[in-house]
LUMGUSE-517802 format. One record per residue (C-alpha): residue in three letters; residue number from 1; x, y, z. Coordinates in steps of 0.05 Angstrom, whole numbers, padded with zeros to 5 digits. Layout:
N
+------+-----+--------+--------+--------+
: type : seq :      X :      Y :      Z :
+------+-----+--------+--------+--------+
:  ALA : NUM :      X :      Y :      Z :
...
+------+-----+--------+--------+--------+
***
This chain:
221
+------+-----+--------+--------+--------+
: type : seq :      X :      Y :      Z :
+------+-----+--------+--------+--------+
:  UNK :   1 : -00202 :  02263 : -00650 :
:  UNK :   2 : -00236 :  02214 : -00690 :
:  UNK :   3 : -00211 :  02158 : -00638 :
:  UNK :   4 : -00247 :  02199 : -00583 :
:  UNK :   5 : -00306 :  02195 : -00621 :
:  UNK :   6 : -00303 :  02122 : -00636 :
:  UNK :   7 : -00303 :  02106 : -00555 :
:  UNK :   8 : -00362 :  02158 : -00541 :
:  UNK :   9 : -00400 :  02123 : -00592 :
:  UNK :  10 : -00387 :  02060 : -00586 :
:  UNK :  11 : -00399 :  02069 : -00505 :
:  UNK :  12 : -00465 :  02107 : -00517 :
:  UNK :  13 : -00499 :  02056 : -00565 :
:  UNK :  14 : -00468 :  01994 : -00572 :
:  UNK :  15 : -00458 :  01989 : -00491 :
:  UNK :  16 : -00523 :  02009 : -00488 :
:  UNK :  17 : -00553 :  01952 : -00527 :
:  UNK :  18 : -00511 :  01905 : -00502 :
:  UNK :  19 : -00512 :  01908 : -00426 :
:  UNK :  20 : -00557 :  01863 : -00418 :
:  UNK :  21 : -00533 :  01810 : -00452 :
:  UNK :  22 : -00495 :  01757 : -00408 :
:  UNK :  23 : -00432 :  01772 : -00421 :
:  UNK :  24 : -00433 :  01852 : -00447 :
:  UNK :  25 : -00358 :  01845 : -00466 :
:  UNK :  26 : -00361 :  01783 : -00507 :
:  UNK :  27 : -00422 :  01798 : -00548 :
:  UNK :  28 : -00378 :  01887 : -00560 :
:  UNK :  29 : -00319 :  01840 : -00580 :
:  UNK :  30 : -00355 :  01794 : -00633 :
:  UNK :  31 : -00391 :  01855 : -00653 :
:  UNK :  32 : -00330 :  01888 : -00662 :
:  UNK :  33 : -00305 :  01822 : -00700 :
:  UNK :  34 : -00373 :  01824 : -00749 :
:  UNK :  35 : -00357 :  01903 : -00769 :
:  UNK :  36 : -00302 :  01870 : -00816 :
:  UNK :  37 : -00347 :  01825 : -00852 :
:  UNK :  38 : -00397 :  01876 : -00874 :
:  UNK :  39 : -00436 :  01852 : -00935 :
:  UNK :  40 : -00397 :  01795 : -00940 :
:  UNK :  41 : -00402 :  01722 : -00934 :
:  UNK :  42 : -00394 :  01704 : -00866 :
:  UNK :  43 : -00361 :  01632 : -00836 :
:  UNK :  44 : -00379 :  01627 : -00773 :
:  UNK :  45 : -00328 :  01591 : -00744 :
:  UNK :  46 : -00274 :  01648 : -00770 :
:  UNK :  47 : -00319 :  01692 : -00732 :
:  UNK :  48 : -00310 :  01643 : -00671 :
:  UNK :  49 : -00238 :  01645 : -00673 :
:  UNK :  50 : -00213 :  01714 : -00674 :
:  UNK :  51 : -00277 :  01736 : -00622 :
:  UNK :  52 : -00246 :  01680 : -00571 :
:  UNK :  53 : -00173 :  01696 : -00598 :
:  UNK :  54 : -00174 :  01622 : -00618 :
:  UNK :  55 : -00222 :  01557 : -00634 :
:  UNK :  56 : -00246 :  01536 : -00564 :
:  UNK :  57 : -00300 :  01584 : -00563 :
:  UNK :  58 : -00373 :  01546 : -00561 :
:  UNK :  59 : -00404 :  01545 : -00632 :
:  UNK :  60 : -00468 :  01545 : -00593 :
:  UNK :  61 : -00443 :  01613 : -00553 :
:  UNK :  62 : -00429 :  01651 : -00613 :
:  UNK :  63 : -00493 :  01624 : -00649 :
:  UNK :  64 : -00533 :  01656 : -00593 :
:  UNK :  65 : -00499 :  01719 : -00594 :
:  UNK :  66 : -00506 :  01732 : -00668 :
:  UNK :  67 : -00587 :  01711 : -00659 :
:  UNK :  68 : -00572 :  01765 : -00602 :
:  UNK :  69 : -00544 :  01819 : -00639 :
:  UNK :  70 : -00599 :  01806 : -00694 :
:  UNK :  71 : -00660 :  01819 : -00655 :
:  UNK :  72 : -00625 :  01882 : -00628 :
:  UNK :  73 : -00628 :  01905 : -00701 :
:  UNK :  74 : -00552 :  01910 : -00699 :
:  UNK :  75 : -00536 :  01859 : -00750 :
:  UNK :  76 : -00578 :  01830 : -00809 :
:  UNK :  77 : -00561 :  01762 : -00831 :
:  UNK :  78 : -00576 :  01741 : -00910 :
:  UNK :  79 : -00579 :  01675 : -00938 :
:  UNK :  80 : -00565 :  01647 : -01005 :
:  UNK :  81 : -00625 :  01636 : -01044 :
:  UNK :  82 : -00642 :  01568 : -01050 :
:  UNK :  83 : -00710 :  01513 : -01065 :
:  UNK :  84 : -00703 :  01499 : -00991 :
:  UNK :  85 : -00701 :  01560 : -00965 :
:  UNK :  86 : -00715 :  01537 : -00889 :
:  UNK :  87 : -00644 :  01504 : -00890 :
:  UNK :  88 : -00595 :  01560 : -00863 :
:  UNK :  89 : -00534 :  01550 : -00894 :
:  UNK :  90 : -00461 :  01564 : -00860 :
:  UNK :  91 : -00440 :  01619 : -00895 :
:  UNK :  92 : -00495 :  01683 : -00898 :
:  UNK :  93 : -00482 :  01753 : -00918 :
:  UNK :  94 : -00485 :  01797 : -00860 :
:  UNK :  95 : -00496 :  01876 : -00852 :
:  UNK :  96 : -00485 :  01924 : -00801 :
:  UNK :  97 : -00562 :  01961 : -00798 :
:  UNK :  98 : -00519 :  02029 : -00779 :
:  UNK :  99 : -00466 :  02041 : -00825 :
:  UNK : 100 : -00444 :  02095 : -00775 :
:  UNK : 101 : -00435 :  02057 : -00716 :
:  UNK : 102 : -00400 :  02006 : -00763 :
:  UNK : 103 : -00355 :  02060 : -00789 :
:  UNK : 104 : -00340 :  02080 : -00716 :
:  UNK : 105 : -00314 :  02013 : -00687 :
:  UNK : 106 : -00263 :  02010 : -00740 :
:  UNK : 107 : -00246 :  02078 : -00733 :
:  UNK : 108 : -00270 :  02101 : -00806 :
:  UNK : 109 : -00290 :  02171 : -00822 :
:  UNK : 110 : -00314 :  02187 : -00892 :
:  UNK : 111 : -00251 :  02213 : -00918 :
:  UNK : 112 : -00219 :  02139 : -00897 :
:  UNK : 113 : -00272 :  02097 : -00939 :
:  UNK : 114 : -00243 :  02067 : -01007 :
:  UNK : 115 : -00285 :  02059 : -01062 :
:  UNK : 116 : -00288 :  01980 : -01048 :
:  UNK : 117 : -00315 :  01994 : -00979 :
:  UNK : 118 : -00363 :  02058 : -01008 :
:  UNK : 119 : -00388 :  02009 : -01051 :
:  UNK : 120 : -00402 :  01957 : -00995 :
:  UNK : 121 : -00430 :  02012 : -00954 :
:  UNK : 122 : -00489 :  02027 : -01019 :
:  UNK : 123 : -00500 :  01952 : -01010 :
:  UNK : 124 : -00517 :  01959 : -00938 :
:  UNK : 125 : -00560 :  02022 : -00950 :
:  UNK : 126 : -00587 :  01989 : -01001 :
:  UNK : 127 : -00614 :  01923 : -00957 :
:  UNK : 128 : -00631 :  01973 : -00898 :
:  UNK : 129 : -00685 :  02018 : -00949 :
:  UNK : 130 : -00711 :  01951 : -00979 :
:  UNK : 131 : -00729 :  01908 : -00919 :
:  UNK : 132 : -00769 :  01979 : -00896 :
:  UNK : 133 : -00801 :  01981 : -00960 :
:  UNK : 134 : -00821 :  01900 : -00959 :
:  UNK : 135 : -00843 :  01916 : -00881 :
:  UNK : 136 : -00884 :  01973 : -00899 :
:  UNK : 137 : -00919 :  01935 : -00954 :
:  UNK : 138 : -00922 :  01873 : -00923 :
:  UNK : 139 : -00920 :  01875 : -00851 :
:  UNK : 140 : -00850 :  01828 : -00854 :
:  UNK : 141 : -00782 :  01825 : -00900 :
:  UNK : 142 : -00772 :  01757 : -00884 :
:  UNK : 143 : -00756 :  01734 : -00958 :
:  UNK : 144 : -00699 :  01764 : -00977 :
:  UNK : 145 : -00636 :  01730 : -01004 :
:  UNK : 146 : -00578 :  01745 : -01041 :
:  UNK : 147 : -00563 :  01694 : -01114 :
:  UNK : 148 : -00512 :  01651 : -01123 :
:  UNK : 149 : -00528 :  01592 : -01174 :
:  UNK : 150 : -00458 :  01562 : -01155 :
:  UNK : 151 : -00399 :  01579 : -01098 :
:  UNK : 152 : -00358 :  01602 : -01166 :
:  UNK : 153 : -00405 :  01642 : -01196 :
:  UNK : 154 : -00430 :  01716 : -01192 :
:  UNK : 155 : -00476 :  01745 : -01147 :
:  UNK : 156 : -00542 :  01788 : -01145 :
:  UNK : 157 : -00538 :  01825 : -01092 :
:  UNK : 158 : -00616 :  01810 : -01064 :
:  UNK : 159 : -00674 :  01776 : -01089 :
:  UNK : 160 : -00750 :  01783 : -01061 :
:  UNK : 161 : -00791 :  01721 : -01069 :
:  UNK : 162 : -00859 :  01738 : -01056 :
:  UNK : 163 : -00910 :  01672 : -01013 :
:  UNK : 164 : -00911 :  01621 : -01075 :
:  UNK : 165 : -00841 :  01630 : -01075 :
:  UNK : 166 : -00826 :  01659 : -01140 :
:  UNK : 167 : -00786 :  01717 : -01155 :
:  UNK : 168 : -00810 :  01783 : -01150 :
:  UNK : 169 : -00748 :  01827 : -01153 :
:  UNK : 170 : -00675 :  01832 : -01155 :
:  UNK : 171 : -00627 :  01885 : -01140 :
:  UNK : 172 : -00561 :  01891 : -01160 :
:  UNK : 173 : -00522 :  01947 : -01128 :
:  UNK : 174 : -00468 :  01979 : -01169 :
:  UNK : 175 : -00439 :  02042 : -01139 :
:  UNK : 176 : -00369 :  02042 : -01177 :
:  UNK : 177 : -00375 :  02063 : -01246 :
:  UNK : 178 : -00331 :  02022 : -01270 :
:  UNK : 179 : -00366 :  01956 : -01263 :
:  UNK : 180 : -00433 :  01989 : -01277 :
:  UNK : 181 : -00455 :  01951 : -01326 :
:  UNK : 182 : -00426 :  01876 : -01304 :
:  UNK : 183 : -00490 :  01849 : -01293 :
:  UNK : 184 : -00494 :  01779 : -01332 :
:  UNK : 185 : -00522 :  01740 : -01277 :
:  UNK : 186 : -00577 :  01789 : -01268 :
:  UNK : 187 : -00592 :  01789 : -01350 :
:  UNK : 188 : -00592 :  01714 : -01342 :
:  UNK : 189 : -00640 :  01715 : -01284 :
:  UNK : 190 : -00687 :  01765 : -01316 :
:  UNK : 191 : -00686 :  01722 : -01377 :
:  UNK : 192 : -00710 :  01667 : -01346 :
:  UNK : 193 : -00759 :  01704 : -01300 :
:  UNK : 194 : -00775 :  01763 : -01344 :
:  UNK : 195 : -00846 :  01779 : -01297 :
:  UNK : 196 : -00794 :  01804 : -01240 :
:  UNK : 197 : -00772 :  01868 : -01227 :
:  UNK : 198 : -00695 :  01886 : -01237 :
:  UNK : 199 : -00657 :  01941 : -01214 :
:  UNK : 200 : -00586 :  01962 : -01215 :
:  UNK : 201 : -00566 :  02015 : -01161 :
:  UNK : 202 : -00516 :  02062 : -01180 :
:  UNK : 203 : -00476 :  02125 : -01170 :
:  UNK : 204 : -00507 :  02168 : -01216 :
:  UNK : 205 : -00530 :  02132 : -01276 :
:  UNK : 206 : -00603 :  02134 : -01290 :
:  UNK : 207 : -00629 :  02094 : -01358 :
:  UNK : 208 : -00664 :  02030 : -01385 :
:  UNK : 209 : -00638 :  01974 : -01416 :
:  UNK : 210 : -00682 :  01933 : -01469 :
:  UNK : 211 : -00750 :  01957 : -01432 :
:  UNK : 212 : -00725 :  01899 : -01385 :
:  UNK : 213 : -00677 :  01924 : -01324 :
:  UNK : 214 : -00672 :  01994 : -01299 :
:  UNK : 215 : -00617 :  02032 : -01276 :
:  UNK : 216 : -00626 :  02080 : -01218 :
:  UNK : 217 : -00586 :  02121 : -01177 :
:  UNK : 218 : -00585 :  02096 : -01102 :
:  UNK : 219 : -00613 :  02168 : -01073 :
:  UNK : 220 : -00672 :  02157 : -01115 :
:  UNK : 221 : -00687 :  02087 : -01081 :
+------+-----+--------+--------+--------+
***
């Protein structure tokens, strides 16, 4: 059953959005392709190979189709924070904007979702509530980025730097509560920009920790 619902929804929205693209099939196939990388980093030229079934697909083909899929609202790229933030680099976080439709092409139904991917999944919520909050208060959500000081070191889920490019916010999401509380990088950051906000999204858990970073459950974002 849950196959049969897959191909009625992936034929009734994701056809939809995509017919008029070029090449329809190519751009269900990457997008098909991307549903694996959820909230993850994403190389594009991995992307490249297994949408083409190989590496002679045109960089420049696969560039326009995730632009594509972007302005469709489909997919939402993120880039590592950096000084230079105009400089895109090669390896952005991308999310699915419907977890549902995600969920669909890969054939997922709640009861398949393991707490790795349900914890992805907050992450994507997460992104979707906050760039309609920045919209809504801004008009635009056009400066958010996830931290990474180096490739070998922890992340923070998003940051929000505001026009002067300083710091506003950042959000750590941390839906298993296990890991809770493994938040150095975001201590460290707060530390050194102790005027910005800082959240940690959980399950359940709602407290403070040194009058500094506040935990929150997700449903109350």
């Amino acid at each position: 059953l849950k196959y049969e619902l897959f191909k009625t929804y992936i034929s009734d929205i994701a056809a939809k959005d995509l017919e008029h693209s070029r090449k329809p099939q190519l751009a269900q196939r990457l997008l098909l392709n991307l549903a694996k990388y959820n909230a993850q980093k994403m190389k594009e030229s991995d992307i490249r190979e297994e949408t083409y079934g190989g590496s002679t697909g045109s960089p420049s083909t696969i560039q326009t189709y995730l632009d594509y899929l972007e302005q469709l609202a489909l997919i939402k790229r993120i880039y590592k924070n950096k000084s230079n933030k105009n400089i895109k680099q090669r390896k952005p976080k991308l999310y699915f904007a419907d977890t549902g439709l995600r969920n669909s092409m890969l054939g997922y139904l709640e009861g398949d979702l393991s707490p790795e991917e349900m914890g992805l999944l907050a992450e994507t919520v997460t992104l979707d509530h906050l760039l309609r909050f920045l919209f809504k208060m801004r008009g635009h959500a056009n400066n958010v980025y996830f931290h990474q000081r180096n490739d070998q070191d922890k992340e923070i889920d998003f940051v929000v730097r505001n026009q002067h490019d300083q710091v506003i916010m950042a959000v750590e999401v941390k839906f298993r509560e296990s890991n809770v509380e493994d938040i150095q990088e975001l201590r460290k950051l707060k530390s050194e920009t102790p005027n910005m906000l800082a959240l940690v999204l959980t399950k359940n858990l709602l407290k403070v920790e040194n009058s500094s970073i506040l935990y929150l459950p997700l449903w109350l974002f």
